[in-house]
Backbone bond lengths (Angstrom), bond angles and torsions (degrees), N, CA, C in turn:
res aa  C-N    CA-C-N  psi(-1)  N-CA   C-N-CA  omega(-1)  CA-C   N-CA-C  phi
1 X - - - 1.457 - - 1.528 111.62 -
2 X 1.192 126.59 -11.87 1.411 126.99 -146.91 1.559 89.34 -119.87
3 X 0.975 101.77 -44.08 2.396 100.79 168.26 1.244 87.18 -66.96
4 X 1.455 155.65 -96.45 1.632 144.81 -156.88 1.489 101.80 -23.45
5 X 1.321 101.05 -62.04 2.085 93.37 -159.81 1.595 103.71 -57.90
6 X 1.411 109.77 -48.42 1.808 107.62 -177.75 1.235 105.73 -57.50
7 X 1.229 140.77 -58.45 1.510 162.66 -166.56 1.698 79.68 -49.25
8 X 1.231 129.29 -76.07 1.727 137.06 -154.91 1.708 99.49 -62.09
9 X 1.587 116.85 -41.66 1.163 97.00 -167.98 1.601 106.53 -93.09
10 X 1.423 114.42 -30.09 2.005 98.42 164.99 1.596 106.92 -44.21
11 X 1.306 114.79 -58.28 1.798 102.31 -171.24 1.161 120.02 -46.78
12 X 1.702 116.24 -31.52 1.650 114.00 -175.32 1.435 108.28 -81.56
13 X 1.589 119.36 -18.20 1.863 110.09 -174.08 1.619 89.96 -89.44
14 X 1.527 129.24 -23.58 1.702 122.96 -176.49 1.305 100.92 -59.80
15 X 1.308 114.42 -42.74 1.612 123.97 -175.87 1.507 133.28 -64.56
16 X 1.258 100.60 -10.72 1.537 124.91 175.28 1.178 102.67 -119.43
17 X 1.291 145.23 -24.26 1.251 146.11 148.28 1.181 111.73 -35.40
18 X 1.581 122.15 -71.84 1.268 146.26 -150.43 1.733 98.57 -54.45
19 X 1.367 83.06 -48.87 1.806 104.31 -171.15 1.083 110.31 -54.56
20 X 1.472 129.06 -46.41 1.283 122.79 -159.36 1.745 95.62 -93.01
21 X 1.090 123.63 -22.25 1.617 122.15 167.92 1.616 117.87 -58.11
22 X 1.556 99.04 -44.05 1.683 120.70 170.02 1.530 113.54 -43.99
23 X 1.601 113.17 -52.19 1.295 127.53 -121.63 1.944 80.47 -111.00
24 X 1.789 113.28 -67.62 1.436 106.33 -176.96 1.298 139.53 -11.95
25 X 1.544 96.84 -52.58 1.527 116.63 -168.07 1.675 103.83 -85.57
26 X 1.193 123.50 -34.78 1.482 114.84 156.87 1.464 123.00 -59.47
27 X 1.147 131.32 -14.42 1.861 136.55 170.22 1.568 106.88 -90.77
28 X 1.625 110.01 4.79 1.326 111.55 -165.95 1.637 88.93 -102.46
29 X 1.280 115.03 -39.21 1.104 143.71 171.39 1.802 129.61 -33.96
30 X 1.564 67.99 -41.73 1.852 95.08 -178.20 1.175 117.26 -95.60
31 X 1.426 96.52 -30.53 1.366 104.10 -173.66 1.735 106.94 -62.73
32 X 1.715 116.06 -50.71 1.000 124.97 -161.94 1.841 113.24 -64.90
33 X 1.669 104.61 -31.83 1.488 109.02 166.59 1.230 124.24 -94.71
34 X 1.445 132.11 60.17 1.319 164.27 -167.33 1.289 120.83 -162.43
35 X 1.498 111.79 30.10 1.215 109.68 153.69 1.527 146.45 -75.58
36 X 1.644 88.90 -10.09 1.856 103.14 174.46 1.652 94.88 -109.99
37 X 1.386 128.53 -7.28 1.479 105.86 141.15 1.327 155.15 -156.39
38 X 2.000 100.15 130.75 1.698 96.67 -145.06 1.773 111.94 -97.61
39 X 1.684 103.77 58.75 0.923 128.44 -176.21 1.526 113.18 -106.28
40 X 1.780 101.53 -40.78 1.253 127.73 178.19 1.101 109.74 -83.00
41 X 1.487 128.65 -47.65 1.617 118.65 -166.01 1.669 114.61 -84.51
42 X 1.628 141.19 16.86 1.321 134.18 138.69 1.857 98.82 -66.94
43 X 1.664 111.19 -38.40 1.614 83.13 -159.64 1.738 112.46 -84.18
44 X 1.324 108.50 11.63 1.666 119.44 -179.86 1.190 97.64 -86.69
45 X 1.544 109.38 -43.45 1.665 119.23 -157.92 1.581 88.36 -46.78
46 X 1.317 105.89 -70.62 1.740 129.67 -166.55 1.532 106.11 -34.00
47 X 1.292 100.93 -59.82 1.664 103.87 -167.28 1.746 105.61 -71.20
48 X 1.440 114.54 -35.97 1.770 111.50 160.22 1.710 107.73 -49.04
49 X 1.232 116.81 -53.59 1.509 111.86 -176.91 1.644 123.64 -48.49
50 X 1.155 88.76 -65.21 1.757 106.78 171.16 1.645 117.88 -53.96
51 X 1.698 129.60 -28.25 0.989 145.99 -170.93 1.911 98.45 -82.94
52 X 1.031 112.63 -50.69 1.409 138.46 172.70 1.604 106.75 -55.14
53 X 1.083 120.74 -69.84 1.428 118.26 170.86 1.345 107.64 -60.65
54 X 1.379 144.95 -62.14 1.551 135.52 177.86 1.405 112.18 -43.65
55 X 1.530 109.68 -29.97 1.472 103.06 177.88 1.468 119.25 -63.40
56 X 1.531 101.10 -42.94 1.631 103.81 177.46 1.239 132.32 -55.09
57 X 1.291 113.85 -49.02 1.789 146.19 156.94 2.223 92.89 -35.45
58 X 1.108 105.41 -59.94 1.338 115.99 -166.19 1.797 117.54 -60.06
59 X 1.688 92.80 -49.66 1.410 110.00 144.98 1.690 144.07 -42.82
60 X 1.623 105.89 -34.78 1.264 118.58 -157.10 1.845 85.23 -97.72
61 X 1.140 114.08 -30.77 1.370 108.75 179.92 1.223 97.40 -81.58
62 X 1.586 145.04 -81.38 1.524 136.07 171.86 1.818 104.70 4.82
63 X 1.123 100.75 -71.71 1.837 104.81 -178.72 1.437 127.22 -45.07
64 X 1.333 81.75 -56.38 2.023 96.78 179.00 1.875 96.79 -51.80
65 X 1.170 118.80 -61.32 1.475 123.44 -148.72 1.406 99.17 -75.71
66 X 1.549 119.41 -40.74 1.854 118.52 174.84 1.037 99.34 -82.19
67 X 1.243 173.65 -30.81 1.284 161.85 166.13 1.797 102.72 -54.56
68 X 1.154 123.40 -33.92 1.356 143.28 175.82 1.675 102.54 -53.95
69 X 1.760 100.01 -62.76 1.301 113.91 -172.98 1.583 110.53 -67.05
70 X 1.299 109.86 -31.91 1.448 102.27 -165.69 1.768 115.05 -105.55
71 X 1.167 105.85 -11.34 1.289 120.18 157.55 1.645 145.55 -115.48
72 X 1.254 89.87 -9.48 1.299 125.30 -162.27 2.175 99.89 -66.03
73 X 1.302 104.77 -12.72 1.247 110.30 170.47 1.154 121.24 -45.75
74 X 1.591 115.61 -61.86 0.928 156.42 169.86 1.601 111.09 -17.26
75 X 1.080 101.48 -72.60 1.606 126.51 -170.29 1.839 104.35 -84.63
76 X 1.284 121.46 -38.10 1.652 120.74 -178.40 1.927 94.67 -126.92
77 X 1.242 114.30 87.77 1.246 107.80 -179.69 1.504 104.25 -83.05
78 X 1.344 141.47 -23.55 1.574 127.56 -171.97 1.925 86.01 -84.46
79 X 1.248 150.85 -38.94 1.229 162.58 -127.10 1.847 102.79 -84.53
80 X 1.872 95.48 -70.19 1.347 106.12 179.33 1.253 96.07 -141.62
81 X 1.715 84.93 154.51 1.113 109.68 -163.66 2.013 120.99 -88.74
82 X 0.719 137.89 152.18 1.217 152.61 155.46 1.413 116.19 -25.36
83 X 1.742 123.14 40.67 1.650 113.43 -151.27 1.773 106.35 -85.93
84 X 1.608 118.28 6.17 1.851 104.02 -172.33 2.170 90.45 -103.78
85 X 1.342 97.42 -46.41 1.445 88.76 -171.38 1.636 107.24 73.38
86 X 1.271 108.08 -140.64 1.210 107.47 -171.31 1.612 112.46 -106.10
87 X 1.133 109.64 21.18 1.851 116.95 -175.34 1.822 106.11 -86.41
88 X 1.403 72.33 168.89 2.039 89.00 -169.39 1.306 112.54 -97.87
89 X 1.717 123.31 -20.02 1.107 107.14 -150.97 1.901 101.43 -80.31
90 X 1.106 121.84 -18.23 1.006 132.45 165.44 2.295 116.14 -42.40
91 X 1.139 85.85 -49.04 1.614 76.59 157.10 1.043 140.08 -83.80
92 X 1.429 114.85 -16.95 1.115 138.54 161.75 1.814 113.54 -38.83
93 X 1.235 91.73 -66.70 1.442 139.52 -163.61 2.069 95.86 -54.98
94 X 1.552 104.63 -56.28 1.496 112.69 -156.79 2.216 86.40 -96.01
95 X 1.372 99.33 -23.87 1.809 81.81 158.21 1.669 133.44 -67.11
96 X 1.993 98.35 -32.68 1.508 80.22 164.15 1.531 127.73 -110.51
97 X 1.470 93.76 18.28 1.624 98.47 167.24 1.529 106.32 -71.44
98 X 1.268 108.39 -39.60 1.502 117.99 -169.37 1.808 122.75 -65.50
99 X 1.598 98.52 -19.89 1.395 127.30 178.80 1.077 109.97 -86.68
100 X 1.723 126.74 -38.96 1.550 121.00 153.73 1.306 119.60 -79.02
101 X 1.103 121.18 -18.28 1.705 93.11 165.47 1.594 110.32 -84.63
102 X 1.100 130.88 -2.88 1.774 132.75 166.02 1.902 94.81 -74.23
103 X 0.890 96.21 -32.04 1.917 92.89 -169.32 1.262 73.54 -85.06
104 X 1.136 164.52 -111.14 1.536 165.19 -102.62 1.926 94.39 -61.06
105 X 0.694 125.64 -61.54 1.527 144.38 -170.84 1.356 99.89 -58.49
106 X 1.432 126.50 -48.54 1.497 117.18 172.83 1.408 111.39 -91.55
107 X 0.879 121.94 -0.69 1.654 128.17 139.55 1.409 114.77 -47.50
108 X 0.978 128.71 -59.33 1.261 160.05 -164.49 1.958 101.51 -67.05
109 X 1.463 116.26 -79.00 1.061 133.22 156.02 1.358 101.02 -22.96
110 X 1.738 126.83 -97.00 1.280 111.75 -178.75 1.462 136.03 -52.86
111 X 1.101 123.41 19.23 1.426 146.77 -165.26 2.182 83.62 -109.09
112 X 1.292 89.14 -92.51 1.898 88.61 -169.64 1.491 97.31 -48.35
113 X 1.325 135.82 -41.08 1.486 112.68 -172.56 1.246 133.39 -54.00
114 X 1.437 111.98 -34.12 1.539 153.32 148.92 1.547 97.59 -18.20
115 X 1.359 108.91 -69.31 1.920 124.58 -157.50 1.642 96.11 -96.77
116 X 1.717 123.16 3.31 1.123 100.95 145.94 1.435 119.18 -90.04
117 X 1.130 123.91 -16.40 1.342 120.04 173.73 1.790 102.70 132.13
118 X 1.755 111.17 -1.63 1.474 101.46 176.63 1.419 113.66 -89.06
119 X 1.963 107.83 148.44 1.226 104.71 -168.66 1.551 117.37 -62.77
120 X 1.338 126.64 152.63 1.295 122.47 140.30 1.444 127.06 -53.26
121 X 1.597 112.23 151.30 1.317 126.59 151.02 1.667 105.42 -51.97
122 X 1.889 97.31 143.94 1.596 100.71 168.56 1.518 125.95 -35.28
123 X 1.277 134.91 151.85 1.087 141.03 -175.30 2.028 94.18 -74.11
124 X 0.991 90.90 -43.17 1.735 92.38 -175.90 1.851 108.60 -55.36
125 X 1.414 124.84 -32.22 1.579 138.62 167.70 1.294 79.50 -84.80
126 X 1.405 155.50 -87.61 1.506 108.57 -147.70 1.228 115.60 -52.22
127 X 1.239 134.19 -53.57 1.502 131.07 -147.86 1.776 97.95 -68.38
128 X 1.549 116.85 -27.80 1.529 92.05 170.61 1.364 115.02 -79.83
129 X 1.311 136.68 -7.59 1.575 153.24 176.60 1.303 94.58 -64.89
130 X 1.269 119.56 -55.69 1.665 117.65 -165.85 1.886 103.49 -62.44
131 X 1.574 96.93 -40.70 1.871 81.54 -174.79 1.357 119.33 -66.18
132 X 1.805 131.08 7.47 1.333 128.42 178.64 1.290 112.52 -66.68
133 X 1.332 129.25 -36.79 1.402 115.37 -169.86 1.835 119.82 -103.55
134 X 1.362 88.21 6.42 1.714 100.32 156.45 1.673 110.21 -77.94
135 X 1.374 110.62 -62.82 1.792 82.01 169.56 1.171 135.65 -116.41
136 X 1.918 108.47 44.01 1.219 91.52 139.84 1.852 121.41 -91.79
137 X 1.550 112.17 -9.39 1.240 101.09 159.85 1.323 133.02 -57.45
138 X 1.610 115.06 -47.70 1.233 125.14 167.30 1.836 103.71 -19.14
139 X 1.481 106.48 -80.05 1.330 129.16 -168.70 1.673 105.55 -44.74
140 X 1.702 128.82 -42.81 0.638 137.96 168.08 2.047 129.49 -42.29
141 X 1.497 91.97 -70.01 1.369 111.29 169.93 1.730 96.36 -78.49
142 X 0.964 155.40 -2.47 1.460 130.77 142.93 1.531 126.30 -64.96
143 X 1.729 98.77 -26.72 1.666 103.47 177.72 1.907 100.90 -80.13
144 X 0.994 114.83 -55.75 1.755 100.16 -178.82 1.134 109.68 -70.18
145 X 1.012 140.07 8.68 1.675 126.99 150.08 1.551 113.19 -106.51
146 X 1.267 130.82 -22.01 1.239 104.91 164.31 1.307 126.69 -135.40
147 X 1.734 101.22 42.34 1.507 118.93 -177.62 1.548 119.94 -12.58
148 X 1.397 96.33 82.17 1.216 115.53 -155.33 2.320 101.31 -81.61
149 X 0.905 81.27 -21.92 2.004 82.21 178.09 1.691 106.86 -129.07
């Protein structure tokens, strides 16, 4: 019972994670085609800010609860179970988690640079920026479902 509840609540902070990784780089988006109006880009700025901080919060739980799952043996051995063993895909897995939260962070970066007043990259380079963390999830959720090494 105690691997289900951890297991249930990492998926729900990945899921708000995910979102705000999804979601950043589209306000980056907006931001950049709002140059004829600077009526709109304080209230993007805001909602990038706030999106950015929930992400972290969203993040910091993701960690707590998979570190739980993947080590968490350790510390509650009748509780959870032992689920990496001796497999790889698990590094696999926390290399490109680790690569989206570096893309999340320069999200972030170009977000405050933005509200100092430096320009963005074309809206046409964001919108291909935004499709990076669609597949590295892809790649991601293909390794925990079919822990393939």
């Amino acid at each position: 019972m105690t691997y289900i509840l951890v297991k249930t609540f990492h998926l729900l902070f990945v899921i708000g994670w995910v979102a705000a990784v999804f979601y950043l780089p589209r306000i980056l988006v907006n931001l950049a085609e709002t140059a004829g109006e600077p009526a709109v880009k304080p209230r993007l700025q805001l909602m990038g800010l706030r999106l950015y901080k929930f992400g972290h919060y969203m993040f910091g739980l993701t960690l707590f609860f998979g570190l739980l799952l993947w080590q968490g043996w350790r510390v509650f051995p009748t509780g959870l179970p032992n689920i990496v063993g001796s497999t790889h895909w698990m590094d696999a897995k926390l290399a490109l988690v680790a690569i989206m939260f570096i893309y999340f962070i320069g999200c972030g970066r170009l977000l405050k640079r933005s509200a100092a007043g430096v320009p963005l990259p074309s809206s046409i380079a964001l919108r291909w920026f935004n499709e990076l963390p669609v597949l590295l999830m892809l790649v991601v959720i293909y390794l925990v479902l079919a822990k393939p090494f």
